[in-house]
C-alpha positions as CSV (number, residue, x, y, z in Angstrom):
1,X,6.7,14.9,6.0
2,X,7.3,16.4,2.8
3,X,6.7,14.4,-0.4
4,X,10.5,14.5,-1.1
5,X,10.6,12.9,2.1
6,X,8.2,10.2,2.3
7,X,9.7,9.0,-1.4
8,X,13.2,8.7,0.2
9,X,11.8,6.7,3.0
10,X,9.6,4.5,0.9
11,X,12.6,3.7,-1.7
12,X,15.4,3.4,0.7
13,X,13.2,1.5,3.6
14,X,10.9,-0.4,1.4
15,X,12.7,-1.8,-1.4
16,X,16.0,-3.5,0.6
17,X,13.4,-4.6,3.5
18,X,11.3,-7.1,0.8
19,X,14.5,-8.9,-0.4
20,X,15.6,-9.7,3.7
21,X,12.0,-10.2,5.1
22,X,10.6,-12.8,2.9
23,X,13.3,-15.4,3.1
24,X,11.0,-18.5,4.4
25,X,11.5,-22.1,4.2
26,X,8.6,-23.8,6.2
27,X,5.9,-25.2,4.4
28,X,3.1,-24.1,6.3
29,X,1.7,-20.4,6.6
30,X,4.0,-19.6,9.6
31,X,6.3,-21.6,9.6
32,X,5.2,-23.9,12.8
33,X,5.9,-20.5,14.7
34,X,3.2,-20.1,17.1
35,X,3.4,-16.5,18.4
36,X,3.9,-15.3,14.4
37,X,0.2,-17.4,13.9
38,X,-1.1,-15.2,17.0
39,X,0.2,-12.4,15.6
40,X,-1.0,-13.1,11.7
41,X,-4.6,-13.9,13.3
42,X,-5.1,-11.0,15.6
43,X,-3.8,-8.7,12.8
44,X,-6.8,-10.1,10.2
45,X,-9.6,-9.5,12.9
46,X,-8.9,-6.0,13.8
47,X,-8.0,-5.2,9.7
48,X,-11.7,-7.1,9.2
49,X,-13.1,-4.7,12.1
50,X,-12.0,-1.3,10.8
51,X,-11.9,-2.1,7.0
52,X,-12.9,1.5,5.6
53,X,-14.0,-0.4,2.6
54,X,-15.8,-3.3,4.0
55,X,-19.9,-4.2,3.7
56,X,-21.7,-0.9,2.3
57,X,-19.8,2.0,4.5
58,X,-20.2,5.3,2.3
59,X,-16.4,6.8,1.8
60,X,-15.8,10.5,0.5
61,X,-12.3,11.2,0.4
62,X,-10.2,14.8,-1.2
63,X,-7.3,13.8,-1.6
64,X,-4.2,16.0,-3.9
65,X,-1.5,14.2,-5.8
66,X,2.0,14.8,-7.3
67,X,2.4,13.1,-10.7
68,X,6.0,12.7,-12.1
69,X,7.2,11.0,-14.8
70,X,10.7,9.9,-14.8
71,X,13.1,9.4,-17.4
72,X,15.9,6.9,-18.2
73,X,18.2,8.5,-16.4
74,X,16.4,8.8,-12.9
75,X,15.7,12.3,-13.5
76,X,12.3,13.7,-13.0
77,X,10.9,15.2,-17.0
78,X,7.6,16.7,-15.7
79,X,5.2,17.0,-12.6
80,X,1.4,17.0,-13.2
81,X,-1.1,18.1,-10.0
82,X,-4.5,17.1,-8.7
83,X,-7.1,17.9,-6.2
84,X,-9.9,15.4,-6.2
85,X,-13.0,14.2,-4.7
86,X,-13.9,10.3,-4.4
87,X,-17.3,8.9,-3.1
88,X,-17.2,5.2,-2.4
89,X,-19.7,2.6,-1.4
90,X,-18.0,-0.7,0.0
91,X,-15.3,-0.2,-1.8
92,X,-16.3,0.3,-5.5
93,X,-15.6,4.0,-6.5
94,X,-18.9,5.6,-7.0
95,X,-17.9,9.0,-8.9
96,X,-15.5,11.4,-8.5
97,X,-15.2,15.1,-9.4
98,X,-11.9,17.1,-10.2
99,X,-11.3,20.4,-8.3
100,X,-8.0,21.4,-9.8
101,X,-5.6,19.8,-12.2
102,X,-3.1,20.5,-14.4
103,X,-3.4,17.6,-16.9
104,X,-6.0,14.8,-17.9
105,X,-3.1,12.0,-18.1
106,X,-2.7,11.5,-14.0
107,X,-3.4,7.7,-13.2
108,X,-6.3,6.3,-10.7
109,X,-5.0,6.4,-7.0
110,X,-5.7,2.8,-5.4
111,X,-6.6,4.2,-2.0
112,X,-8.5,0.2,-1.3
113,X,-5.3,-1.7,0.0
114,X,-5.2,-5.7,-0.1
115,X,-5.9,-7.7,3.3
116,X,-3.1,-9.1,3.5
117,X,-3.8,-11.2,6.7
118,X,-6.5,-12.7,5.0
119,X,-5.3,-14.0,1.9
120,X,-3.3,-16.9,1.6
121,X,0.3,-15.7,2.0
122,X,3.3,-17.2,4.1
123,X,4.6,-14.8,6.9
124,X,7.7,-14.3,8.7
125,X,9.1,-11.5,11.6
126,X,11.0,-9.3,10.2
127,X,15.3,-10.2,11.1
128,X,16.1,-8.5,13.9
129,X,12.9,-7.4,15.5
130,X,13.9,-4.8,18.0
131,X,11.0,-5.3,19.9
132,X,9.7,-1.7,20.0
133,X,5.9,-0.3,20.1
134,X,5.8,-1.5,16.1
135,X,6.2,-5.0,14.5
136,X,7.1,-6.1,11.2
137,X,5.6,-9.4,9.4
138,X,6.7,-10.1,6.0
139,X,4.3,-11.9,3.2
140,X,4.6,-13.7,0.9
141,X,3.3,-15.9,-1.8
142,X,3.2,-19.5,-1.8
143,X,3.9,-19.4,-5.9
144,X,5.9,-17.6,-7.6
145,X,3.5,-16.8,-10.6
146,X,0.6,-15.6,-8.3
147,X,-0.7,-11.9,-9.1
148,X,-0.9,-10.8,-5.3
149,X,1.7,-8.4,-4.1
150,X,4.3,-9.0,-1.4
151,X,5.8,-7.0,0.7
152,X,5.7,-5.9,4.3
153,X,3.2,-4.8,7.2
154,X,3.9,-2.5,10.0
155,X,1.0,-3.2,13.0
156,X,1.6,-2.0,16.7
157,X,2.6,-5.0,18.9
158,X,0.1,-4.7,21.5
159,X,-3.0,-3.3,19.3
160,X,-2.5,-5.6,16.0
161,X,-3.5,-2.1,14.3
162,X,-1.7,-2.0,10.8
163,X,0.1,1.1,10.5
164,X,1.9,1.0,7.5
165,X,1.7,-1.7,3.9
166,X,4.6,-2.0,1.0
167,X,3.8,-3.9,-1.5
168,X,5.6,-5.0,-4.3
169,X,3.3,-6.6,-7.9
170,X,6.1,-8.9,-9.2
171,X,2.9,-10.2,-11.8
172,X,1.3,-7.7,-12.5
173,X,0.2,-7.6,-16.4
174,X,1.4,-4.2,-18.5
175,X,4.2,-3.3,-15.7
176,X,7.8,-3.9,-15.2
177,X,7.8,-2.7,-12.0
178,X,5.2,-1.8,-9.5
179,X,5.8,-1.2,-6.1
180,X,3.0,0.9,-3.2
181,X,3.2,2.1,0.2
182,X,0.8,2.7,2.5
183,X,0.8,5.0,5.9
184,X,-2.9,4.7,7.8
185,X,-4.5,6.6,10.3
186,X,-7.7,6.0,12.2
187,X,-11.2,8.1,11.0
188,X,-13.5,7.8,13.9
189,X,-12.5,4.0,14.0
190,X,-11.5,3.3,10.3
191,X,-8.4,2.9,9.0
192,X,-7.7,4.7,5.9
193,X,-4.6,6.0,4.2
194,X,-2.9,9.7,4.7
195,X,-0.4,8.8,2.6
196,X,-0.2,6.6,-0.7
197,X,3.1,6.8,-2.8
198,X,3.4,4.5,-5.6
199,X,6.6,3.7,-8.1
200,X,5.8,2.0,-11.6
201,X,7.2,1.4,-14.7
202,X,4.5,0.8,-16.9
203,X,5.0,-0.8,-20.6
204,X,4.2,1.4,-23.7
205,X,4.2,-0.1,-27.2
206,X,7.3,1.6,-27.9
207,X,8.8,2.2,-24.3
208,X,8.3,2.5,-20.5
209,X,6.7,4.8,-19.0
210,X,8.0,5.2,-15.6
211,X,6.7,7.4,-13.0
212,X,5.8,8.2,-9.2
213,X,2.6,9.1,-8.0
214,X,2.1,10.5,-4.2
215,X,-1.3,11.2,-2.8
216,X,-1.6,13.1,0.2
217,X,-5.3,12.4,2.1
218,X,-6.9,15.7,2.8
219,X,-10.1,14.7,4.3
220,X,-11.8,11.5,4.7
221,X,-15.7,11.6,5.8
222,X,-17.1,7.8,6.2
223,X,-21.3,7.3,6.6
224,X,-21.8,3.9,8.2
């Protein structure tokens, strides 16, 4: 999938999804809906079980990204390219090295998504489940001022494997707008990202910078 693409399918699939799946009323975590609670639970063990990121698992990642800043318009001013190498231990970025890259001003790529069946969120099925091979469970938050992202994950209905994450930071302190997506794939029985795309407006002293950043995953070597 081109990078055109995936930023079409993020924006036009991610961004009307948040506003319909996140509509809850019940006061409790899943709203007294047992087979969501199954769902919700099932989803956190195997996310806990192939965490990429979890206890001291050694990650090195090459990964190349597309940086464009976009102006007031909508229009895209200028793209910036890079090619580098991560090395991770549980998590915490160890050092990284720049093969190639046309400017100095690209921003960090979060490859380390949240576990978002672990934290305390409310969740509801998506409206209209089709009931295919994938399922949909919105989160939320149960306060409006609360710094975790919302959004939407994608896990396979008979697996509980998460497949694809967008978030959206409505809190997020120095942005106007910050919104991720995630697509995963396993590495010899991890989960780790193949694709990241991420849209953000982030505040200047005298403007907004606003911009979109996608990160394609070349390789991914992990060293239990």
């Amino acid at each position: 999938m081109s990078t055109e693409k995936c930023h079409n399918w993020l924006v036009w699939t991610f961004l009307p999804v948040i506003t319909l799946a996140l509509s809850l009323s019940a006061s409790d975590n899943y709203g007294g809906d047992q087979v969501l609670e199954f769902y919700c639970k099932q989803a956190a063990a195997e996310s806990q079980k192939n965490n990429t990121f979890a206890g001291g698992l050694h990650v090195e990642v090459t990964a190349h990204s597309l940086f464009k800043r976009v102006g007031s318009d909508g229009r895209i001013t200028s793209v910036d390219t890079a090619v580098i190498c991560y090395w991770f231990t549980g998590g915490i970025l160890d050092s990284q090295v720049v093969q190639r890259s046309t400017s100095d001003g690209i921003p960090p790529v979060t490859f380390v998504r949240p576990q978002v069946f672990s934290d305390d969120y409310l969740y509801t099925f998506f409206p209209n489940d089709p009931g295919g091979e994938m399922l949909s469970i919105g989160f939320d938050t149960p306060e409006d001022t609360m710094a975790l992202p919302v959004g939407l994950a994608v896990i396979s209905r008979d697996e509980y494997v998460l497949h694809r994450l967008y978030l959206h930071y409505p809190n997020i302190k120095g942005f106007k707008h910050l919104s991720r997506g995630f697509r995963l794939t396993d590495v010899g029985g991890y989960l780790f990202p193949d694709s990241i795309w991420e849209i953000g407006a982030k505040e200047g002293v005298f403007s907004t910078e606003q911009y979109r950043l996608e990160t394609g995953v070349d390789s991914v070597i992990v060293d239990p």
